[in-house]
C-alpha positions as CSV (number, residue, x, y, z in Angstrom):
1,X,-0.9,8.6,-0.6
2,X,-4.6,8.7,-1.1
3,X,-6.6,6.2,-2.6
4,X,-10.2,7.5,-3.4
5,X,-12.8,4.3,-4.7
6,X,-15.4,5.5,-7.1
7,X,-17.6,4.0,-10.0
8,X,-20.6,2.4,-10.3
9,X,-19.8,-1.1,-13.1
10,X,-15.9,-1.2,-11.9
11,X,-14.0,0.7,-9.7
12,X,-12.2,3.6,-10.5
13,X,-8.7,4.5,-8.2
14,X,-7.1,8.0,-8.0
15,X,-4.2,7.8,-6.5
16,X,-3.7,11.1,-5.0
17,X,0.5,11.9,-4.0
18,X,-0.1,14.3,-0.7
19,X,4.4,13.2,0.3
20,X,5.8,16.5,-0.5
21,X,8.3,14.0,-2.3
22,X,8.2,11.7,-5.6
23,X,6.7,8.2,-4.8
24,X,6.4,5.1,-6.8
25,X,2.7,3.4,-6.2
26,X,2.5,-0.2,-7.0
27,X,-0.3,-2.5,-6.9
28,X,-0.4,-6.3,-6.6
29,X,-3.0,-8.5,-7.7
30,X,-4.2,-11.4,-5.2
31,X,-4.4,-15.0,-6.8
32,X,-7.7,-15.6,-8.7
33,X,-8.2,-12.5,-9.4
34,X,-8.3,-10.1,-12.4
35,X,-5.5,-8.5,-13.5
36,X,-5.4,-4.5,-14.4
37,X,-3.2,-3.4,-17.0
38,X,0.7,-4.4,-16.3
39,X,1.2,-0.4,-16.2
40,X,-0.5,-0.2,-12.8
41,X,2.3,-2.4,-11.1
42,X,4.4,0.5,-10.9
43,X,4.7,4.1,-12.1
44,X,6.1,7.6,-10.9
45,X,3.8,9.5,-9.0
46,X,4.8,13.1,-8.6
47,X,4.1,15.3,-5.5
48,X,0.3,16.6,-5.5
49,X,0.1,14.9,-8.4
50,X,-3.0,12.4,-9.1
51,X,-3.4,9.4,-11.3
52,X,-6.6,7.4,-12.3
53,X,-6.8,3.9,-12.6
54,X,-9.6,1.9,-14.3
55,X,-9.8,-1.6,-12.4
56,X,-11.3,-4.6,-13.7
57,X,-15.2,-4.7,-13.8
58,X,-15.8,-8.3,-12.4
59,X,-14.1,-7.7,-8.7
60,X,-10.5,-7.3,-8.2
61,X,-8.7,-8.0,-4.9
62,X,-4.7,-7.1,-3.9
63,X,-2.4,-4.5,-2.5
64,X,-1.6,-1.0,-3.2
65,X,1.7,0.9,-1.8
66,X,4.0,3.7,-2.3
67,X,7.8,2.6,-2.6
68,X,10.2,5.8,-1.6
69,X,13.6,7.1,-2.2
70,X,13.7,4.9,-5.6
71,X,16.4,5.2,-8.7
72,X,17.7,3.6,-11.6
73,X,16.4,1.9,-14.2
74,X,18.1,3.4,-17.2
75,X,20.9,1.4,-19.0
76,X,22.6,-1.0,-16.6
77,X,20.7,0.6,-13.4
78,X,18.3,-2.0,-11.7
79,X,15.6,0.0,-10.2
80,X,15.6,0.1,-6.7
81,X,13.7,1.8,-3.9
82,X,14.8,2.3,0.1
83,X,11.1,1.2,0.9
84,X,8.9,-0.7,-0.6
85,X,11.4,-2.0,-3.3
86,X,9.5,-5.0,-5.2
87,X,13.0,-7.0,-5.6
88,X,12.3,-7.4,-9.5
89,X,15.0,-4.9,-10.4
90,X,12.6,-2.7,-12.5
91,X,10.2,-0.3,-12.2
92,X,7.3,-2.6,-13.1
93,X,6.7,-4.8,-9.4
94,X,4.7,-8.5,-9.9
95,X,5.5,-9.5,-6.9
96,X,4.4,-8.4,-3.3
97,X,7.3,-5.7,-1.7
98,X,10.3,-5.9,1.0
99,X,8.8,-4.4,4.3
100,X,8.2,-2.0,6.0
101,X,5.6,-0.7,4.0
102,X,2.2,0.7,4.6
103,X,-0.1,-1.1,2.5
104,X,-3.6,-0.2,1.4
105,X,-5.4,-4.2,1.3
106,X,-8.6,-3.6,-1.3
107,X,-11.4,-5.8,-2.4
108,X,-13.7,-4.6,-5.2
109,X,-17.0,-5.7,-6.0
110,X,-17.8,-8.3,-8.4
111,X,-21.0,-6.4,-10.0
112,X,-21.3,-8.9,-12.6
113,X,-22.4,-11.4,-9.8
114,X,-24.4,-9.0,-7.8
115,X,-21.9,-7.9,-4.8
116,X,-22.0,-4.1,-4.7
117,X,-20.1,-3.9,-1.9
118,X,-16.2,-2.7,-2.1
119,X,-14.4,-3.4,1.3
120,X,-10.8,-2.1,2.0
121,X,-8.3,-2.0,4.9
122,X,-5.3,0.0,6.0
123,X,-2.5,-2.2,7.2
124,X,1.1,-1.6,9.2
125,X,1.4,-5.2,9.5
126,X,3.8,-5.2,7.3
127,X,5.4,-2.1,8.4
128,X,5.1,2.0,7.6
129,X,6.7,3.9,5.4
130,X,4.3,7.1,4.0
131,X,0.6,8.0,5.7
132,X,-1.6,6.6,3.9
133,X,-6.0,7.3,3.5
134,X,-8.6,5.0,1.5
135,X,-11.4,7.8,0.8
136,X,-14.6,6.4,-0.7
137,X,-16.7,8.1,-2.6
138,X,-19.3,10.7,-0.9
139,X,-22.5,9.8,-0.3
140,X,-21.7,6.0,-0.6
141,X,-21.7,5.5,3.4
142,X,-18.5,4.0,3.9
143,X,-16.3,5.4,6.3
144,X,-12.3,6.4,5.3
145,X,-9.8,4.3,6.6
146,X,-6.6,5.5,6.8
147,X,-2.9,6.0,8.8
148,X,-2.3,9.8,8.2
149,X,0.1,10.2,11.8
150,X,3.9,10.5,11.1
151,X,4.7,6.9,12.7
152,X,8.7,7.6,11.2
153,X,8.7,10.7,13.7
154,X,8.0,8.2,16.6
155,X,9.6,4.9,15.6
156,X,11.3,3.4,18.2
157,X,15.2,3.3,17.6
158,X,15.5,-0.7,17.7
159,X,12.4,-0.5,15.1
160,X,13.9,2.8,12.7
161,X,14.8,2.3,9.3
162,X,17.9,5.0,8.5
163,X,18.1,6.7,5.0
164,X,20.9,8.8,3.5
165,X,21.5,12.0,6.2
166,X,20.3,9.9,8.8
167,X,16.9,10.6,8.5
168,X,14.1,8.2,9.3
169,X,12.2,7.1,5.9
170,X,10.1,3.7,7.2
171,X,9.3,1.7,10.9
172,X,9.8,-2.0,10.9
173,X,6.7,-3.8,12.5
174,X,7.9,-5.4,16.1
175,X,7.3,-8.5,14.9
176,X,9.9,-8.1,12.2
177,X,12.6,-7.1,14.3
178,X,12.1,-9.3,17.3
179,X,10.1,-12.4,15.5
180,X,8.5,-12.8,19.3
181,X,4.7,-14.8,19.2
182,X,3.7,-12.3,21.0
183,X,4.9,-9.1,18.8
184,X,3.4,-11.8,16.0
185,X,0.2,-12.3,17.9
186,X,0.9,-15.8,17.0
187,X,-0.1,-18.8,19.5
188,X,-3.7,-17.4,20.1
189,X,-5.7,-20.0,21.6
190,X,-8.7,-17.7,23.1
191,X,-9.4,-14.2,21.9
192,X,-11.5,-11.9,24.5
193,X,-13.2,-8.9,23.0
194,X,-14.5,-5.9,24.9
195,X,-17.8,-4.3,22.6
């Protein structure tokens, strides 16, 4: 999934499906912040298809991620996904997913009070389950951040998520699995950096 940034009074998404499968993008909405139409907390998303999304024009702050492998949702069928799945039962999320998941962590400007400056992370803290790229737009001098490498293809078995077939569809964070301060990098007391 490809998220591309553009617009000059709010920010503009395209979501841009590259999977050669279906996903299900959803967005979350950080506390304190605007909300975007409900519509944008989940929707279909076909393969090479793109969707544009209009976010709010005083600075908006959350998550974005693709949920895979989902069904359901018709009459008596909760909707469900084998990653990403939002635990709400429906296609709509509200609330942040189950891992693993890659997310995309964005912060728009808030033009209205004169910040002009969108910032925006990719993130397997939480996980992997699809590549994902943040691609502003060109010319704005911001660099693309992204996670395009097959992480499923190289998971290591203790950390592999199993779909139907037996294939590989997401890759638990080590810190998940093994809940170890160290896989955590919790307990930090002094932090060296190398520049």
């Amino acid at each position: 999934m490809s998220t591309y940034i553009a617009g000059t009074s709010a920010a503009t998404l395209t979501l841009n499906n590259s999977c050669p499968y279906t996903i299900w993008p959803a967005i979350s909405t950080n506390p304190g912040s605007p909300n975007p139409p409900d519509a944008y907390a989940g929707f279909e998303l076909p393969s090479r298809a793109l969707k544009t999304l209009d976010m709010p024009p005083a600075g908006w702050s959350g998550r974005a991620w693709a949920r895979t492998f989902c069904a359901g949702n018709g009459p008596g069928n909760a909707f469900t996904c084998a990653t990403g799945d939002c635990r709400t039962g429906n296609i709509y999320c509200g609330a942040l997913p189950s891992p693993p998941v890659t997310f995309i962590e964005l912060n728009l400007a808030d033009v209205s009070q004169g910040n002009t400056n969108d910032s925006y992370q990719v993130s397997v803290a939480a996980g992997y389950n699809v590549p994902v790229s943040v691609v502003p737009p060109v010319g704005s001098g911001c660099s693309v951040a992204s996670c395009l490498g097959n992480v499923n293809a190289v998971c290591p078995e203790k950390l592999r998520v199993v779909g139907d077939g037996g294939k590989v569809i997401a890759c638990m964070s080590a810190c998940q699995v093994f809940q170890d301060p160290v896989e955590c990098c919790l307990g930090w007391t002094k932090m060296v950096l190398f520049l």
